[in-house]
MIROGU-574364 format. One line per 5 residues: number of its first residue (from 1); their letters; for each residue x, y, z of C-alpha. Coordinates in steps of 0.5 Angstrom, whole numbers. Layout:
% residues N
NUM	a	X:Y:Z ~ ...
% end
This chain:
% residues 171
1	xxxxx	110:-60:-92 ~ 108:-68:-91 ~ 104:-73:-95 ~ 97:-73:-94 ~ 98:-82:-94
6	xxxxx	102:-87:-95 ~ 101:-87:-104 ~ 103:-79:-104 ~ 110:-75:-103 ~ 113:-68:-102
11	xxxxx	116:-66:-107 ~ 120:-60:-108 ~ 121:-56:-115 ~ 126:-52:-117 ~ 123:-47:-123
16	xxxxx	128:-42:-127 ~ 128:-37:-133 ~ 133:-33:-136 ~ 130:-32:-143 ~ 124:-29:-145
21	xxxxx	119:-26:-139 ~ 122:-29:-134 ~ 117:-29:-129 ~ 111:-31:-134 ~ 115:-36:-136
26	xxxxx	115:-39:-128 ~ 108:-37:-126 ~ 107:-41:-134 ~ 110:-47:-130 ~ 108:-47:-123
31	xxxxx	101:-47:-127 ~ 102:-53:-132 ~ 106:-56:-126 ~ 99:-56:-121 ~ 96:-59:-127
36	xxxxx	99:-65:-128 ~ 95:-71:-126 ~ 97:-74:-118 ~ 101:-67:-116 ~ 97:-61:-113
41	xxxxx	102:-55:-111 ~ 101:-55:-104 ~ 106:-48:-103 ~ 110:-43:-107 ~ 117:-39:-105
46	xxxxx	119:-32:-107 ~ 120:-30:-113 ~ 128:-28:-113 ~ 133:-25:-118 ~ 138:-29:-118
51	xxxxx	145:-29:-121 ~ 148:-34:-125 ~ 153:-40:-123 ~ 158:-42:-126 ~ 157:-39:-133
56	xxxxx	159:-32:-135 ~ 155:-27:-140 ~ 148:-29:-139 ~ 143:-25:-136 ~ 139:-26:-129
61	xxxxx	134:-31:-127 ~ 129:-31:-124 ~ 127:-37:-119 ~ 123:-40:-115 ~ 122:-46:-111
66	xxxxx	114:-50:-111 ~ 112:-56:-106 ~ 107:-62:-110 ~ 104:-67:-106 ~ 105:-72:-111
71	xxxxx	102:-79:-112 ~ 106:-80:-118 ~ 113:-84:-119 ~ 119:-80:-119 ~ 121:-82:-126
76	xxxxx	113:-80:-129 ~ 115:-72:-125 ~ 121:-72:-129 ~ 117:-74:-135 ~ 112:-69:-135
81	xxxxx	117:-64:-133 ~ 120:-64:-139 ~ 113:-64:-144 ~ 112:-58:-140 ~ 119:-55:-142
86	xxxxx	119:-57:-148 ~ 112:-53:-149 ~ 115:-47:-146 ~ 120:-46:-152 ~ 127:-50:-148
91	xxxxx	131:-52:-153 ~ 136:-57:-152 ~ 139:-59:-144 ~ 146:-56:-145 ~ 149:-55:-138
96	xxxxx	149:-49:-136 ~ 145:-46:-142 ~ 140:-40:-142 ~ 133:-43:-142 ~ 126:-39:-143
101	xxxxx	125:-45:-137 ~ 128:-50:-132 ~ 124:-55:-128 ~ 128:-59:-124 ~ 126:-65:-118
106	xxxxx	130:-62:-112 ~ 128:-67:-107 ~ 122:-72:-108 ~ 120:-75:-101 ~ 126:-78:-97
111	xxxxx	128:-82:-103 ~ 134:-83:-106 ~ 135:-84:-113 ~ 141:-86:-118 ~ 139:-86:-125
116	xxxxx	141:-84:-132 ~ 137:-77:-132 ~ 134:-77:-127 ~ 139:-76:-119 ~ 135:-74:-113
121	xxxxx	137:-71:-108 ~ 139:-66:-114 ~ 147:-67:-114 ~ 149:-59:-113 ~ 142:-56:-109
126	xxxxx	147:-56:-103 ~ 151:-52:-108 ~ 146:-47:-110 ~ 143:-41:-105 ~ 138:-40:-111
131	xxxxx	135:-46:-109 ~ 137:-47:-102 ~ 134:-38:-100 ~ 127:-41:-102 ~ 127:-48:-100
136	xxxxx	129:-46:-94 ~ 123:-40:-93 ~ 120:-46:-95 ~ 121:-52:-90 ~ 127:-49:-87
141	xxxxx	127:-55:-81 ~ 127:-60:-88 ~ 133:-65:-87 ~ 136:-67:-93 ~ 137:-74:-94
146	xxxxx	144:-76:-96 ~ 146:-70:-92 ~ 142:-70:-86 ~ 143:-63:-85 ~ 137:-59:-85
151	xxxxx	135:-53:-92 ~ 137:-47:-86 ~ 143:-50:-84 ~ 145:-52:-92 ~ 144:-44:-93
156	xxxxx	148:-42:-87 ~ 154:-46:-89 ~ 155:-43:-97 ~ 159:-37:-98 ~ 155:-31:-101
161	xxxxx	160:-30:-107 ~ 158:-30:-114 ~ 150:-31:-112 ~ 147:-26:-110 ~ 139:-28:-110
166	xxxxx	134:-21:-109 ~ 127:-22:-108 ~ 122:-20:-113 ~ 116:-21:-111 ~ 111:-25:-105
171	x	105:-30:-108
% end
């Protein structure tokens, strides 16, 4: 996806559930997310069933990944990001914790950002095939800006132990 013009970005979200009606709680998001002044969501992945990371007992996700075309700051995103999980029921940010939602900013244009709260490219979704399956249904040909490797060639490189991601549903 491109910008539009010079004022505008492509930025890609990263949306998850495992509490709750996992599914309504992303199509909830995406909805609240396309209604956030300056963002339209431009494309949708496949909705996956995924396997958690990193953590034990809990149950599936269900993740998904959305490009905006955005005219707002990066800072104002994570913001309104936040309201809207707030809004959705997600109590409390602990690592790793069950969530009924999880927003997070993977990439916001080619910027590069390091500030409290607030890391772009995200710091682990070179890590993650949850994200890197729908980025690079996506955009495969998308290059990372720290990386310089594309969303297909990240994917390509992670082992498959441990995550399992399922597609659920087409939008």
């Amino acid at each position: 996806m491109k910008a539009k013009d010079p004022e505008q970005k492509a930025a890609y979200i990263g949306v998850g559930s495992n509490l709750g009606d996992k599914l309504k709680n992303c199509l909830a998001a995406i909805d609240l997310v396309g209604r956030i002044p300056g963002c339209n969501v431009e494309k949708i992945s496949r909705f996956y069933r995924t396997e958690p990371v990193g953590v034990e007992g809990q149950d599936w996700y269900v993740n998904v990944v959305i490009s905006l075309c955005t005219e707002i700051r990066a800072r104002d995103l994570l913001e309104n990001l936040s309201a809207i999980e707030g809004g959705l029921g997600r109590v409390g940010k602990g690592k790793w914790e069950s969530r009924t939602i999880d927003l997070d900013i993977l990439l916001f244009g080619k910027d590069v950002v390091n500030e409290k709260h607030l890391t772009i490219p995200h710091p682990r979704m070179h890590l993650r095939r949850f994200v890197l399956v729908p980025m690079a249904e996506l955009e495969p040909d998308l290059i990372h800006p720290v990386l310089k490797k594309s969303m297909a060639e990240l994917l390509a490189g992670l082992s498959g132990e441990d995550q399992e991601v399922i597609p659920i549903m087409e939008m």
